[in-house]
LOTOR-775187 format. One line per 10 residues: number of its first residue (from 1); their letters; for each residue x, y, z of N, C-alpha, C. Coordinates in Angstrom, 3 decimals. Each point is the difference from the previous one (the first is absolute). Example, Ala and Ser with C-alpha at 12.3 -4.5 7.8 and 13.67 -1.06 7.14 Angstrom:
// LOTOR-775187
1> as> 13.190 -5.690 7.800 -0.890 1.190 0.000 0.900 1.200 0.000 | -0.350 1.050 -0.720 0.820 1.190 0.060 -0.770 1.090 0.730
This chain:
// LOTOR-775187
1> xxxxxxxxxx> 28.835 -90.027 11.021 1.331 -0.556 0.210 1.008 0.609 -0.993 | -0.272 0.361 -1.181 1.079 0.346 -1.249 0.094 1.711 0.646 | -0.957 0.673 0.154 0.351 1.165 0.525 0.785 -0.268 1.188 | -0.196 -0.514 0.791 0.828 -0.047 1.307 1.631 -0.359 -0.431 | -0.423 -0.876 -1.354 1.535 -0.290 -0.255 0.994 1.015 -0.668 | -1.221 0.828 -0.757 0.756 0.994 -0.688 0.441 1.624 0.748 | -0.813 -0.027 1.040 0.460 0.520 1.272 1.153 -0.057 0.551 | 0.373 -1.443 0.819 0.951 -0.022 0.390 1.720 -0.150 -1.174 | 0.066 -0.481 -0.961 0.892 0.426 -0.908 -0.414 1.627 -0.316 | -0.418 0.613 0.000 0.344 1.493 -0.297 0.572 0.243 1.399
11> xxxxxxxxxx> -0.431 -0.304 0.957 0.604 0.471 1.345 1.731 -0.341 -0.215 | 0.119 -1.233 -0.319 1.268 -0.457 0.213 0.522 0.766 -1.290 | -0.457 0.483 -1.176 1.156 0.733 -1.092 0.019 0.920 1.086 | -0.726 0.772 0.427 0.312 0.967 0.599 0.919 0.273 0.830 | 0.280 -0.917 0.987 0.773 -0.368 0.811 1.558 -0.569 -0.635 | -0.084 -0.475 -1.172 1.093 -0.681 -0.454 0.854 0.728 -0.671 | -0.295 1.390 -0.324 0.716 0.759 -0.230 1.306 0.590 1.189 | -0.719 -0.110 1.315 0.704 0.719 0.675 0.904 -0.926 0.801 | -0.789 -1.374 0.158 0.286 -0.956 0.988 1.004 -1.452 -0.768 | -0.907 -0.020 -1.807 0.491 -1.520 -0.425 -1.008 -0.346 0.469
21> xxxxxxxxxx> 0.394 -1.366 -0.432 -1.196 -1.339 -0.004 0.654 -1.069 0.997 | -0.976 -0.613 1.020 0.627 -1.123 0.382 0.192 -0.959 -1.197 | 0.376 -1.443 0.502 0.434 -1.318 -0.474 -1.167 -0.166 -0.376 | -0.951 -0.172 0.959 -1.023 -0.680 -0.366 -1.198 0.977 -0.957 | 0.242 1.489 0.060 -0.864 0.543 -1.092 0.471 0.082 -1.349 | 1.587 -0.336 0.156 0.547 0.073 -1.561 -0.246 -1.305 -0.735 | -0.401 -1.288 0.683 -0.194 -1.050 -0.539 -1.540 0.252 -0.336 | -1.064 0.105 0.716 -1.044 0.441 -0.861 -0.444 0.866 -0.741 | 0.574 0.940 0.019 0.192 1.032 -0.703 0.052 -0.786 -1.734 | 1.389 -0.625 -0.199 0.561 -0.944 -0.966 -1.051 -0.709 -0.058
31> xxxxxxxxxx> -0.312 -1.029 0.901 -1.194 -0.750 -1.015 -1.128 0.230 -0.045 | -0.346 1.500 0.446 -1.614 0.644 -0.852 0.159 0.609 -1.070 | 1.501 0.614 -0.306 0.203 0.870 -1.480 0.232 -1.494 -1.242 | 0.849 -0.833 0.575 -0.123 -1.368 -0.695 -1.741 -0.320 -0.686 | -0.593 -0.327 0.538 -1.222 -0.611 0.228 -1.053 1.038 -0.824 | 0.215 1.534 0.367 -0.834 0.841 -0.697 0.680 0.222 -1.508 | 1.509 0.100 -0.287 0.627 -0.066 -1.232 -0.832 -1.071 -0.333 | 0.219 -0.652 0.114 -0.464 -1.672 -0.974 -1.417 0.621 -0.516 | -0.682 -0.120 0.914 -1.592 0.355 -0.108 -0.221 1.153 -1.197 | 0.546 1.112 0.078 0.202 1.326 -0.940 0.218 -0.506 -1.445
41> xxxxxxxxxx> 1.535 -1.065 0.088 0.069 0.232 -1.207 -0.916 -1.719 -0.604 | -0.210 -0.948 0.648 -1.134 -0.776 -0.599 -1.073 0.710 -0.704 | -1.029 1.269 0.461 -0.927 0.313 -0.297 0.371 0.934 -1.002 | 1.002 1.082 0.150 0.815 0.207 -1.243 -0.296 -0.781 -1.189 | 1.058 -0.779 -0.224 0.184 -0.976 -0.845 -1.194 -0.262 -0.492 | -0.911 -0.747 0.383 -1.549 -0.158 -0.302 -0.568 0.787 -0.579 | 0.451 1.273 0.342 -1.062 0.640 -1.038 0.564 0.618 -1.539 | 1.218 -0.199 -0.152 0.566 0.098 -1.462 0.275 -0.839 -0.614 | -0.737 0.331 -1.435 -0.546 -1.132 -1.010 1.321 0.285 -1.347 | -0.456 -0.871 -0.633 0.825 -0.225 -1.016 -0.245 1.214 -1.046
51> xxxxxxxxxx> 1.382 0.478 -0.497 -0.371 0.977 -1.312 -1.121 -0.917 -1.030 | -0.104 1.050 -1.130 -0.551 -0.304 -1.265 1.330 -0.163 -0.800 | 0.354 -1.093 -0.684 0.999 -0.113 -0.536 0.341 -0.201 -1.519 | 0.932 0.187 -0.976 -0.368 -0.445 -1.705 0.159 -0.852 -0.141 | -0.577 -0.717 -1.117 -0.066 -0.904 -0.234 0.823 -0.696 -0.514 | 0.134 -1.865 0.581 1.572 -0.671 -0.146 1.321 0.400 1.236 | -0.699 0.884 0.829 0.974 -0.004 1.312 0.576 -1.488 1.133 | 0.877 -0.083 -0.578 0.586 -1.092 0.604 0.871 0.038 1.446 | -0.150 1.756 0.332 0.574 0.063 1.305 -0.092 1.613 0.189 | -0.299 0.513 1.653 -0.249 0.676 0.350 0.120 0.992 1.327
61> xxxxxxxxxx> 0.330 1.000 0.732 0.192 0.092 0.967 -0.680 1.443 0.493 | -0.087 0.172 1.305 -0.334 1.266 0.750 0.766 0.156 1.165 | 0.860 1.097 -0.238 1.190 -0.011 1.494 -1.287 0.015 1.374 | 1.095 -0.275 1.189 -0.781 0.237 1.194 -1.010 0.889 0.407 | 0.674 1.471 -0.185 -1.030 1.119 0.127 -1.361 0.061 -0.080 | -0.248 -0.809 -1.639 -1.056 -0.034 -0.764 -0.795 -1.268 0.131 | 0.817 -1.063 1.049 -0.900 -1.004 -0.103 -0.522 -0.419 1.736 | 0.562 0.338 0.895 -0.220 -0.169 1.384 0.388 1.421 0.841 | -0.181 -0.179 1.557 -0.124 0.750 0.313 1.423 0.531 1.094 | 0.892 0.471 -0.437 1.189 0.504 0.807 0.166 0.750 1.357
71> xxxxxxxxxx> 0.359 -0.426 0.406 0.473 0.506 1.833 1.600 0.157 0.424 | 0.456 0.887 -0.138 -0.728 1.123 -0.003 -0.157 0.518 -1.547 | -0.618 0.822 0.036 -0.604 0.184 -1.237 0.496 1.599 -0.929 | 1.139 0.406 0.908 0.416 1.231 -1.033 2.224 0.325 0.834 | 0.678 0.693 -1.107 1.288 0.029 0.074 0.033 1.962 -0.316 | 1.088 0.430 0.428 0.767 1.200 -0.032 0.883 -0.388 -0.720 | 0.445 0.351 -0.963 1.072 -0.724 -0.889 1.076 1.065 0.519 | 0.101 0.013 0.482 1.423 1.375 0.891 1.163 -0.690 -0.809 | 0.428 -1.497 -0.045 1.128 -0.443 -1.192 0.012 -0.099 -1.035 | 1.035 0.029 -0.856 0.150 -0.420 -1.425 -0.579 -1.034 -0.444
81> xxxxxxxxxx> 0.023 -1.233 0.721 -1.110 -1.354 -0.521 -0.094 -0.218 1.872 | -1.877 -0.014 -0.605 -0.604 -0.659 1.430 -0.884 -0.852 -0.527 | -0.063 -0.812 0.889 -0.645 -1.263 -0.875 -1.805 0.125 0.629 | -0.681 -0.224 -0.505 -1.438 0.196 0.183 -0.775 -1.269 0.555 | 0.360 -0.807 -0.520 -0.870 -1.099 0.168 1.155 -1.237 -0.593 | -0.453 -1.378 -0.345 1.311 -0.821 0.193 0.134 0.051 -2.057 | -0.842 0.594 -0.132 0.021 0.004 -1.741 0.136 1.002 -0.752 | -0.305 1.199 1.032 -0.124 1.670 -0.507 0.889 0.861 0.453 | 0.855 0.893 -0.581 1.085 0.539 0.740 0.367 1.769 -0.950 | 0.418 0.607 0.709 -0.181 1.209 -0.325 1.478 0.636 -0.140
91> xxxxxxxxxx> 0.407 0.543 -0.914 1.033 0.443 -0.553 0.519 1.671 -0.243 | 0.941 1.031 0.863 -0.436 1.296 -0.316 1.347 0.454 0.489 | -0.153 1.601 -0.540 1.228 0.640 0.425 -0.079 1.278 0.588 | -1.087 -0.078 0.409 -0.159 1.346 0.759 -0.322 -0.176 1.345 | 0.891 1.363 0.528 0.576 -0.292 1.617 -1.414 0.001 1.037 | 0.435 -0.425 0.432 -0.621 0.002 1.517 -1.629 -0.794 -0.504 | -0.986 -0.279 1.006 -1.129 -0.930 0.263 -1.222 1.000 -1.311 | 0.414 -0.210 -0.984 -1.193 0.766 -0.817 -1.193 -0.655 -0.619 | 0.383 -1.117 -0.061 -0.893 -0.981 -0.743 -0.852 -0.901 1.071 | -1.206 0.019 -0.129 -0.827 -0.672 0.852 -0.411 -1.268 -0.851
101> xxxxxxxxxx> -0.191 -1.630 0.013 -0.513 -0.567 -0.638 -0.944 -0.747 0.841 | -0.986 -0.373 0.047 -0.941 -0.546 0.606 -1.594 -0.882 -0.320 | -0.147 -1.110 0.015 -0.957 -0.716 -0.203 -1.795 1.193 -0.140 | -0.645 -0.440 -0.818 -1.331 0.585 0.296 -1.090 -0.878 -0.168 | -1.069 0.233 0.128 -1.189 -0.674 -0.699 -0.734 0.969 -0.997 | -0.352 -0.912 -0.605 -0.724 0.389 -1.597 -1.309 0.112 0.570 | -0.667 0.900 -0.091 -1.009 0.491 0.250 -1.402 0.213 -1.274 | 0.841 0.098 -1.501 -1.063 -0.506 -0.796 -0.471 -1.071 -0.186 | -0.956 0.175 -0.652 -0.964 -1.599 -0.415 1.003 -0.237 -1.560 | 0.408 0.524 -0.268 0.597 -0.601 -1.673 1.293 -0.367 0.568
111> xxxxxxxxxx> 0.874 -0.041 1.322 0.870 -0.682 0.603 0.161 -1.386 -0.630 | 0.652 -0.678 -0.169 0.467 -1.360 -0.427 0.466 -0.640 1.312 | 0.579 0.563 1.273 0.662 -0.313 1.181 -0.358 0.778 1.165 | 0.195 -0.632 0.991 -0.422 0.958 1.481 1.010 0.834 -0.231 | 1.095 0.033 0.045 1.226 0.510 0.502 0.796 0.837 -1.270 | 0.803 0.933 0.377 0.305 1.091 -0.902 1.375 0.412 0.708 | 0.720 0.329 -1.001 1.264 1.014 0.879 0.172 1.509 -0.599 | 0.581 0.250 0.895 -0.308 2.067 0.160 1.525 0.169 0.073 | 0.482 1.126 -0.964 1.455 0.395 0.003 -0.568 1.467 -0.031 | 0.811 0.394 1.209 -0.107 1.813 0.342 0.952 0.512 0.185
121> xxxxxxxxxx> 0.693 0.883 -1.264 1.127 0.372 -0.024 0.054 1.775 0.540 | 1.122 0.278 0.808 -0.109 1.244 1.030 1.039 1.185 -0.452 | 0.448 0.364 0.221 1.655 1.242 -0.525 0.643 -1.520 0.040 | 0.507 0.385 -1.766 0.881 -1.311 -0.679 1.127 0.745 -1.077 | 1.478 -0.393 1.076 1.127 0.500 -0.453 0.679 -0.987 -0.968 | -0.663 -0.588 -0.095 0.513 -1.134 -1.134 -0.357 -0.258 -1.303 | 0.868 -0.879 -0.696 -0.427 0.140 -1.667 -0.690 -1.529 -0.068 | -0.069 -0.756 0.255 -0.961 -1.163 0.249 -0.928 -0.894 1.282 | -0.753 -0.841 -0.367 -0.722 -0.175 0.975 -0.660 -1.259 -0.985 | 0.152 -1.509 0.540 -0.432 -0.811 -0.496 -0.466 -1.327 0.950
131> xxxxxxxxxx> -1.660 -0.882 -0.308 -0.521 -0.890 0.518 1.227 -1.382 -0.360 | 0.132 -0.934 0.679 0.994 -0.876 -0.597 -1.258 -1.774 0.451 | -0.043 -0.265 -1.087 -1.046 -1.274 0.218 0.658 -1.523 -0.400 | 0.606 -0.846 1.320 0.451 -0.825 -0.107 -1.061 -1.650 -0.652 | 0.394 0.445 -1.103 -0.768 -1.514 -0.539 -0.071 -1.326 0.146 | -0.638 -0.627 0.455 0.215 -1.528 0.495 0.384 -0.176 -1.039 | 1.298 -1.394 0.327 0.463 -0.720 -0.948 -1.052 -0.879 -0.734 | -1.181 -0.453 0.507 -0.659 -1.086 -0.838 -0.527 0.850 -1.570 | 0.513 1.226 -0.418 -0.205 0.475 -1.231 0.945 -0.652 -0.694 | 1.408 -0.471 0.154 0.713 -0.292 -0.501 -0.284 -1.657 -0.341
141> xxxxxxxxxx> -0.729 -0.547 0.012 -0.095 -1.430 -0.081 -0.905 -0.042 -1.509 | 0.723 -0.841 -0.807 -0.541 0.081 -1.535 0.060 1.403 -0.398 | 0.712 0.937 0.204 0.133 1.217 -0.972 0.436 -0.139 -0.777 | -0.655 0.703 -1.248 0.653 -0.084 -1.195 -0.174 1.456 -0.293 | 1.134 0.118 -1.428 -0.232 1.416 -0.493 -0.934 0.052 -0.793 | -1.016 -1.027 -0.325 -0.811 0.556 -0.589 -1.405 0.108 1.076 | 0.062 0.601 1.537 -0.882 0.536 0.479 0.526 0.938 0.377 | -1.418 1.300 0.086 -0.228 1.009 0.436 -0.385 0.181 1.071 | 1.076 1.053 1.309 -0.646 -0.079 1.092 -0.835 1.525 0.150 | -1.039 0.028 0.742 -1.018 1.198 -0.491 -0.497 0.440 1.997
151> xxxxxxxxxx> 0.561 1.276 -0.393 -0.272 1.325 1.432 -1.483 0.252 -0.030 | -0.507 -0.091 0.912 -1.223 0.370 -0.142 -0.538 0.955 1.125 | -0.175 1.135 0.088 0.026 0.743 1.341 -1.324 1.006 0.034 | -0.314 0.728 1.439 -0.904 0.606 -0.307 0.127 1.258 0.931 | 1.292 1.388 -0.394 0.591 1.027 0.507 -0.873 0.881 0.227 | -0.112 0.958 0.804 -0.893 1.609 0.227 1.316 0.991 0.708 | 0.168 0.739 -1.166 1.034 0.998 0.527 -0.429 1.176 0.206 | 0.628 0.996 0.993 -0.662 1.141 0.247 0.384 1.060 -1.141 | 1.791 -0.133 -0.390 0.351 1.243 -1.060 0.102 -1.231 -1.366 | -0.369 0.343 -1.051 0.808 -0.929 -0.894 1.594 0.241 -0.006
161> xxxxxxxxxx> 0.385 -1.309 -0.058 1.295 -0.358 -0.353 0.403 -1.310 -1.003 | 1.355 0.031 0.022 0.110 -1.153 -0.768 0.219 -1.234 0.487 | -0.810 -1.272 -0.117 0.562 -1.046 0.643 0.586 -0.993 -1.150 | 1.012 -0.919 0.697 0.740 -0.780 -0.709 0.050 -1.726 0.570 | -0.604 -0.685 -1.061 0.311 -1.267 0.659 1.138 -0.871 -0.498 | 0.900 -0.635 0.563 1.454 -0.346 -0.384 0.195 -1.805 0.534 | -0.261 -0.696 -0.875 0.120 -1.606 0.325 1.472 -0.440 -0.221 | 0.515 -0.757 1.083 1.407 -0.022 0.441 0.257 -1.821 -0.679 | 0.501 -0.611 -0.628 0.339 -1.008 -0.098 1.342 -0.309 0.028 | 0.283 -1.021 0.872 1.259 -0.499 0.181 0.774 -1.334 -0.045
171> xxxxxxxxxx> 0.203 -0.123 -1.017 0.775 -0.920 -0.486 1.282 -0.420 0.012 | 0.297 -0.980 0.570 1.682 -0.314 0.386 0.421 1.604 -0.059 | 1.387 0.378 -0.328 0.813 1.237 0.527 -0.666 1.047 -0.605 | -1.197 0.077 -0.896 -0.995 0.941 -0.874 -0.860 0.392 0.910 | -0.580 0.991 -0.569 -1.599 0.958 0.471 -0.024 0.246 -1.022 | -1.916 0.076 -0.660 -0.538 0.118 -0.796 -0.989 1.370 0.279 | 0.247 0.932 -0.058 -1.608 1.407 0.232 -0.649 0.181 -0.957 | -1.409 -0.286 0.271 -0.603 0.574 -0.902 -1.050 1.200 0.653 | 0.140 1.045 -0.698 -0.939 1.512 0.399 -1.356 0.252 -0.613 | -0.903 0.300 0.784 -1.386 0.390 -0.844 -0.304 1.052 0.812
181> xxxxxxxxxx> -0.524 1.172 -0.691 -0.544 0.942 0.611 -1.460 -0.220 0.741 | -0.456 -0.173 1.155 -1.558 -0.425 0.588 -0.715 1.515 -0.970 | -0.946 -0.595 -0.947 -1.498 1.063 -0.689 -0.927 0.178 0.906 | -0.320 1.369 0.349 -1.214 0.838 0.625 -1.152 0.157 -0.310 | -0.347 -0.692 -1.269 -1.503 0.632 -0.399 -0.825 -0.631 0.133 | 0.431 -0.934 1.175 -1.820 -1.077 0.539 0.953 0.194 1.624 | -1.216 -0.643 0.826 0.478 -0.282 1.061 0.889 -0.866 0.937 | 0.035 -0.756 -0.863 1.001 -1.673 -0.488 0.888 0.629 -0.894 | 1.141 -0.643 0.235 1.312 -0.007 -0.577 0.438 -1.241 -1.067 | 0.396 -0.459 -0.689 0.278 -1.412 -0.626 1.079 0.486 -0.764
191> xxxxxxxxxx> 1.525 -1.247 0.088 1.009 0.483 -0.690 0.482 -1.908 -0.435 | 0.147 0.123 -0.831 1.197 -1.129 -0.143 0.765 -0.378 -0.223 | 0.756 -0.812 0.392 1.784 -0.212 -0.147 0.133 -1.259 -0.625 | 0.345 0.484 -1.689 -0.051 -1.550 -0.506 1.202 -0.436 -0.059 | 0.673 -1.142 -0.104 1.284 -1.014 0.360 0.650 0.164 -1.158 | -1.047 -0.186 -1.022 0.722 -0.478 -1.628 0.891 0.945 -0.694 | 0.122 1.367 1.004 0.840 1.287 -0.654 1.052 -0.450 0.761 | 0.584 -0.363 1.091 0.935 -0.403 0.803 0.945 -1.408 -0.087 | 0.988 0.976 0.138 1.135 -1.427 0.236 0.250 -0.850 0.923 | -1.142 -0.502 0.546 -0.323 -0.682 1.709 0.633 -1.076 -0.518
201> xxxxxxxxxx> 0.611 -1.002 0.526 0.159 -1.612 0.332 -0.867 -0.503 1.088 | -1.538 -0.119 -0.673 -0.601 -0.500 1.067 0.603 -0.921 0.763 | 0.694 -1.200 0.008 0.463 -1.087 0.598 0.767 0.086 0.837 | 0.386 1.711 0.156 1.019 0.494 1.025 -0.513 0.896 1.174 | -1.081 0.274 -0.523 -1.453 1.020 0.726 0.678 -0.346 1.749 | 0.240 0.687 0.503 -0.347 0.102 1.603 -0.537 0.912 0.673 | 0.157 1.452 0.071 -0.386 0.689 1.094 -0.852 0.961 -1.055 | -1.282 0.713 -0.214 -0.776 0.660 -0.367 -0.732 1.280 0.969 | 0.129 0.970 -0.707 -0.985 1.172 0.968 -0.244 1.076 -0.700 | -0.977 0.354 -0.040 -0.144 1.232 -0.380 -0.032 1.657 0.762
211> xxxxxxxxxx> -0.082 0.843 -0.743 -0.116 1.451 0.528 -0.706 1.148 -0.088 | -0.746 0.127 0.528 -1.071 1.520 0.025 1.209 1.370 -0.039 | -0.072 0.816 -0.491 0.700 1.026 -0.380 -0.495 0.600 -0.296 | 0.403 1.137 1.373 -1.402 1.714 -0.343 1.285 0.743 0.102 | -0.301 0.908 -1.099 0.626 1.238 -0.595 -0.568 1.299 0.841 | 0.822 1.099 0.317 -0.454 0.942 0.860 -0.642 -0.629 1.005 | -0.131 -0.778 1.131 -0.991 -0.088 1.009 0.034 1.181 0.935 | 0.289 1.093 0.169 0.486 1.119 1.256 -1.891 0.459 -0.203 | -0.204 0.100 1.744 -1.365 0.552 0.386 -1.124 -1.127 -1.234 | 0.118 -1.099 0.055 -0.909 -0.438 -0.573 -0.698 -1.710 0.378
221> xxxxxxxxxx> -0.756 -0.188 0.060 -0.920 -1.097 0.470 -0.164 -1.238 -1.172 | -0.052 -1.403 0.229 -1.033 -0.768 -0.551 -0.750 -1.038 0.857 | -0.517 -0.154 -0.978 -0.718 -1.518 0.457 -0.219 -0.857 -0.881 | 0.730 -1.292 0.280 -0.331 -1.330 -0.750 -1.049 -0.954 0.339 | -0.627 0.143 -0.761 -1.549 -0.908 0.523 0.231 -1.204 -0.011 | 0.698 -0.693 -1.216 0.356 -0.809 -0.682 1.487 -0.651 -0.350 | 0.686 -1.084 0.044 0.925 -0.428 -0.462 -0.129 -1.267 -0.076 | -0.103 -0.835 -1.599 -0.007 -1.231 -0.545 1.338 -0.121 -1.163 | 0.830 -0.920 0.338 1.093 -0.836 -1.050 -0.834 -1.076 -0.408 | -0.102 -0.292 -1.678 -0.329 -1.138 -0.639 0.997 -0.525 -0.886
231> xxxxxxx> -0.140 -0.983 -0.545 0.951 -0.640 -1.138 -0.969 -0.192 -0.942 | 0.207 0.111 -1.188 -1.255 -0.400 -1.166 1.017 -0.763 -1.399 | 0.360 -1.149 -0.317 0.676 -0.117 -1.449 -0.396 0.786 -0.804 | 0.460 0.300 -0.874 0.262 0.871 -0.785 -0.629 -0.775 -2.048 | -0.975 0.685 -0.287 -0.189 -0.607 -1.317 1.094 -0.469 -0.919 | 0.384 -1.243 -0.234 0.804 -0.402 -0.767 -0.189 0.486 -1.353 | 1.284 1.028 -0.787 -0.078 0.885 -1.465 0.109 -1.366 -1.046
């Protein structure tokens, strides 16, 4: 019966190219992609587990990419900002469709997550090219400056380059940046952005995000295995 079913829907794409869809195949159509979405990303979900985290983490996150399973699952960034997913969004200035970004699976066993994202950069007439990671607000609840929020990533690049991570805080009519260069010499990345150097008004905290920032990307590839935001207080001096 499932072959017969998967039969006759290939017949009808086939056909629907030239002809369209009736009424009645566009409504099932809709509620088998409904029904199989759900299903995809339930079992998704299920199978990605919680990071390893430091100790005294009082809050934590993994954008979409990295924690379930996206449909569709990859963008042409042909614009200046195309948005990726409802948390991940891509930032650039070079013309025309060069940048491919797209969901993967992690295929090692030292993986922390099913899911991975792949940035494949093509002929790049531009001088930047940046990930933009919209932070849930529930970081902002009890922030203080005396916590540290800590990047934790796990990159494979094809050329070395330089990457840059850039935490955005915004405070009533203020923004706060703080810059860390992402270190290469393990396979994991770890950077942190401590508060207590900054002139934040936590109590004014609203909109937060940070930024991946690759230097030279022209003809060059990555892959993020990994992406974890933590909060950790900070040892009282």
């Amino acid at each position: 019966m499932e072959q017969r079913l998967l039969r006759r829907w290939s017949e009808i794409a086939d056909r629907a190219g030239r002809d369209g869809l009736t009424r009645d195949e566009h409504a099932r159509a809709l509620a088998l992609t409904q029904r199989l979405d759900r299903a995809l990303r339930a079992a998704g979900k299920a199978r990605t587990g919680t990071p390893v985290l430091p100790a005294h983490t009082d809050w934590w996150w993994r954008p979409d990419a990295w924690s379930r399973l996206l449909l569709p699952g990859g963008v042409a960034a042909k614009d200046s900002e195309t948005r990726f997913s409802d948390d991940v969004s891509v930032f650039h200035d070079g013309p025309g469709g060069e940048v491919l970004v797209r969901q993967t699976r992690n295929v090692s066993g030292a993986a922390k997550t099913d899911y991975g994202l792949a940035v494949d950069v093509f002929r790049f007439g531009g001088s930047y090219l940046s990930l933009v990671f919209d932070i849930p607000r529930t970081v902002t609840a009890a922030l203080r400056k005396r916590h540290v929020i800590r990047l934790e990533t796990g990159i494979e690049i094809e050329r070395p380059t330089e990457i840059l991570g850039r935490l955005n805080i915004q405070h009533g009519p203020n923004t706060e940046r703080l810059v860390r260069e992402l270190p290469f010499e393990d396979t994991r990345q770890t950077v942190d952005f401590d508060l207590a150097i900054t002139r934040v008004d936590t109590s004014r905290v609203g909109h937060m995000w940070l930024d991946l920032i690759f230097e030279r990307p022209h003809m060059n590839g990555l892959r993020i295995a990994d992406f974890v935001l933590s909060r950790q207080p900070r040892a009282e001096l």
